[in-house]
Structure formats: structure tokens, C-alpha cells
C-alpha positions as CSV (number, residue, x, y, z in Angstrom):
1,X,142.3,58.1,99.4
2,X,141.6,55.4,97.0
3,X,144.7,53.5,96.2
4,X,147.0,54.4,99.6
5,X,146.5,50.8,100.7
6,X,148.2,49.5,97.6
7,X,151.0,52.2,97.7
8,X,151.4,51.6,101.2
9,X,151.6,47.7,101.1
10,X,153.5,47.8,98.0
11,X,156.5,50.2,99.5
12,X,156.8,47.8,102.6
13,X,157.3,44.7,100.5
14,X,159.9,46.3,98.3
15,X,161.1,47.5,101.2
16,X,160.8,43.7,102.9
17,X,162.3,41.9,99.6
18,X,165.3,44.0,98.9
19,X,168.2,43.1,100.3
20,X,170.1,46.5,100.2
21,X,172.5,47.1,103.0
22,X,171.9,50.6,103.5
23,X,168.5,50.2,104.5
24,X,167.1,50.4,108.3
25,X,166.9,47.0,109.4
26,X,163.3,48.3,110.9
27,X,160.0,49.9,108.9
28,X,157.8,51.6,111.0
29,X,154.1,51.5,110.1
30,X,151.9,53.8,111.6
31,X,148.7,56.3,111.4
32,X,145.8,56.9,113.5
33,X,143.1,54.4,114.4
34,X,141.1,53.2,111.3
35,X,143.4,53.8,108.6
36,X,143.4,50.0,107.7
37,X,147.2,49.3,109.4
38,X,146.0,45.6,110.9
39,X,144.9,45.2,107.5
40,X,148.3,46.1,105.7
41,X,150.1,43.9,108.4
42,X,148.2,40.9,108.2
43,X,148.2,41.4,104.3
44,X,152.6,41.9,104.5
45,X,152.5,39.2,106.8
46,X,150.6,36.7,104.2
47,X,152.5,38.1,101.4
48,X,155.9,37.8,102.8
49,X,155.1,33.9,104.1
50,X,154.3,33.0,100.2
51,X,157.4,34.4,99.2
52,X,159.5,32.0,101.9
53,X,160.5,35.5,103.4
54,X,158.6,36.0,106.6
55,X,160.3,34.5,109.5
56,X,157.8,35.5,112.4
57,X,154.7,37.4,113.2
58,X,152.9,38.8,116.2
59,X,149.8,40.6,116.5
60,X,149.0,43.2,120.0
61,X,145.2,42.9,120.6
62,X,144.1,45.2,123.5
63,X,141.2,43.3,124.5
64,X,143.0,39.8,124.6
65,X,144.7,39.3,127.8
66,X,147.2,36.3,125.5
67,X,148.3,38.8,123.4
68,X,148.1,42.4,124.9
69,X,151.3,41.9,127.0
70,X,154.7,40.8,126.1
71,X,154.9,37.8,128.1
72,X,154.5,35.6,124.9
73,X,156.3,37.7,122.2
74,X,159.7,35.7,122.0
75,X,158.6,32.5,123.0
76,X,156.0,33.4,120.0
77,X,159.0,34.8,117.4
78,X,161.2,31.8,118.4
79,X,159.2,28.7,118.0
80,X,158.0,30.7,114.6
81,X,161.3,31.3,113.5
82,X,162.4,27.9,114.5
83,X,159.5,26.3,111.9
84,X,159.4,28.8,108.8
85,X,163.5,28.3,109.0
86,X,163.6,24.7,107.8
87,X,166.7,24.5,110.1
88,X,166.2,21.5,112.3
89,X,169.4,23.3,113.8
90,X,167.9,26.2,114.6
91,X,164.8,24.2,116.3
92,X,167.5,22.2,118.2
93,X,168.9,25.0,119.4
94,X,166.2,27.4,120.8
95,X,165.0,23.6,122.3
96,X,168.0,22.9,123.9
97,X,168.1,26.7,125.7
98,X,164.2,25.8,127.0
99,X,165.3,22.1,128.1
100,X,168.5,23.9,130.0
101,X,166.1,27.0,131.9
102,X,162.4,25.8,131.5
103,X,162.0,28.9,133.4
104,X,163.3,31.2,130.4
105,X,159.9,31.2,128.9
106,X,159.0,33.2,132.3
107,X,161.9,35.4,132.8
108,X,162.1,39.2,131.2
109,X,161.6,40.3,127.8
110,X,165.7,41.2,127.5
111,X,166.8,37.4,128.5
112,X,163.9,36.1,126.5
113,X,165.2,38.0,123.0
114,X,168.4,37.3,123.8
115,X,168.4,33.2,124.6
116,X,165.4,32.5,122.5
117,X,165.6,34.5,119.5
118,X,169.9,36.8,119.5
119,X,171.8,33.5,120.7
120,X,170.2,31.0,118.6
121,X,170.1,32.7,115.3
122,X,173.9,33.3,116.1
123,X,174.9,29.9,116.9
124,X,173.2,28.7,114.2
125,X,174.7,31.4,111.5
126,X,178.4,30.4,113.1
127,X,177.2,27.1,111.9
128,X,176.9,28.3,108.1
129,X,173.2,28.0,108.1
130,X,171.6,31.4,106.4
131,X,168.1,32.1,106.1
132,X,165.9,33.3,103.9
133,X,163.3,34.1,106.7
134,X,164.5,36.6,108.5
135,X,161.8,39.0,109.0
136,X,159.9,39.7,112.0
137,X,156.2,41.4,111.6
138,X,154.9,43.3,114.7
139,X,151.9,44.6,114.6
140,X,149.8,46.7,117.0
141,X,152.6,48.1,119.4
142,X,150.4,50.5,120.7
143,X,148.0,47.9,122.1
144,X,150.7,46.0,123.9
145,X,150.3,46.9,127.8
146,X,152.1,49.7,129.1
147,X,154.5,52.5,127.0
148,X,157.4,50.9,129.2
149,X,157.1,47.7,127.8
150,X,156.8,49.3,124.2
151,X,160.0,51.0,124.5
152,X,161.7,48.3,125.5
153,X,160.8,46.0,123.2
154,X,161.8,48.9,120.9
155,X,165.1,49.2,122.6
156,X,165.9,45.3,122.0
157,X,164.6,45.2,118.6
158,X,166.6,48.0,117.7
159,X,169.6,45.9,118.9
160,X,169.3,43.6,116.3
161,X,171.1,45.9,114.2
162,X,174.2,45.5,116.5
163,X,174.5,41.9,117.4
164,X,174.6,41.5,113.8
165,X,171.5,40.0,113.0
166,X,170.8,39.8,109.8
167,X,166.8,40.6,110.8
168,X,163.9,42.9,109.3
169,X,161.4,44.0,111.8
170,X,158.2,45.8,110.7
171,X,156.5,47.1,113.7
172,X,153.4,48.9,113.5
173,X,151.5,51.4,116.2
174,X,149.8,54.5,116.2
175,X,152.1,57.6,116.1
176,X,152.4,57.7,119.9
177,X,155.4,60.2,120.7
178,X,156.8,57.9,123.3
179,X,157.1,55.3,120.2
180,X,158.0,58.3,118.0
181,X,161.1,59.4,120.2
């Protein structure tokens, strides 16, 4: 239908820019193959990153082996974090974990969230540093590996909400009812 896009990718940055507390902390985007979601992400994504808001990207590709597995999400989502912040603290910080377990950047997807991206956005907020880019855009769940993997990067996003992050995740997939549940 003419016009959807626009709807679409205009409810998600409303959604994105307003900084109501009684919203979910994450948007889920998703429709069947073809329906332009890519395009709406990448659009959000470029949107949000001229408005100083967008704090991170990553984009699931089925056919490349870099980016069809977790293995680089939080390494990804931190060092991008780490440079849209401005926070040389934050940068220190998530620099200091690596230089303290070089061998973080290989360990699971939980420790990786949780001492690249959950500790040093903590230590850095106890600090008094805020940010305005504090949004993390997801695209293409559904092409990442295996449904396992998928819900548990699901599972720690969700998390976010409880460690007190103040972090907006946009994921998008296609309706799979693994991902729906």
C-alpha cells in the first residue's frame, strides 16, 4: 500500500525520539520477506544517527558468514557505542574490560552484553555521564544463525529493562513464532 513505508518509519521514530517512560524499552519490527523492513531499518538507523540519537547498529545477513552469527554483535554495539557517545569515559572503560580479558571478545554472548555493553554503560552513568545515544538498532534477527541464539539475544536485550539501562532497542525479523513468544 502506497504510503505504509512512511507510516511505518514515521511511528518508529516517534517512537525512537520520545522519551516517555511508559513506553517498552524495545519496538519490534517485523513482516514477511519483501515488505521493505531492511529498508526501514537502515533508513531509522540513518535518521536516528543525524539526530545524535542512535547509539549502535547491527545488520544479520544470512549469506555473510561476519555477520550471520552472533559472535560479533557486542563487540560490534560496544565499540559503536563507545564512539557515537563522545564519552572518552565510556571508550576507556569498555577498553579497559578488553585490556583486562582479551579473551572477552571470544567468550558467550551473556558475558559479552554484560562486560562490554551492561557494566560499562553503568560505570559510566554512576559517573554522571548521560547519553543522548542510547539506542540500539537490530536488524534481520531472523537471519542470525540458529532460533537459540535468537532467543537469547532476546532474552539479554530484554534485560536491559532491569539492569536499568536507560536503552531503546529496535530489533527487526520476520514474524517467526519462536521470536513471537
Amino acid at each position: 500500500h502506497p504510503g505504509t513505508q512512511e507510516d511505518i518509519l514515521q511511528h518508529i521514530l516517534n517512537w525512537a525520539l520520545n522519551d516517555n517512560d511508559d513506553q517498552n524499552n524495545i519496538y519490534w519490527l517485523y513482516g514477511p520477506a519483501g515488505v521493505g523492513k531492511s529498508v526501514i531499518a537502515k533508513t531509522v538507523a540513518i535518521q536516528l544517527e543525524e539526530e545524535g540519537k542512535l547509539g549502535a547498529s547491527f545488520f544479520f545477513s544470512r549469506t555473510d558468514p561476519a555477520s550471520n552469527n552472533v559472535s560479533r554483535l557486542f563487540t560490534t554495539i560496544a565499540y559503536k557505542l563507545a564512539i557515537s557517545s563522545g564519552s572518552p569515559d565510556l571508550w576507556n572503560t569498555i577498553e579497559a574490560k578488553i585490556e583486562h580479558d582479551p579473551s572477552i571478545v571470544q567468550q558467550s554472548m551473556e558475558i559479552q552484553w554484560k562486560r562490554l555493553v551492561v557494566e560499562p554503560l553503568k560505570e559510566v552513568s554512576g559517573k554522571g555521564v548521560s547519553f543522548a545515544t542510547a539506542l540500539i538498532l537490530i536488524d534481520g534477527l531472523d537471519e542470525c544463525e540458529n532460533d537459540k541464539s535468537q532467543l537469547e539475544l532476546l532474552e539479554l536485550l530484554d534485560q536491559a529493562e532491569f539492569e536499568n539501562l536507560l536503552l531503546c532497542i529496535i530489533v527487526s525479523s520476520h514474524p517467526e513464532s519462536h521470536i513471537q513468544d
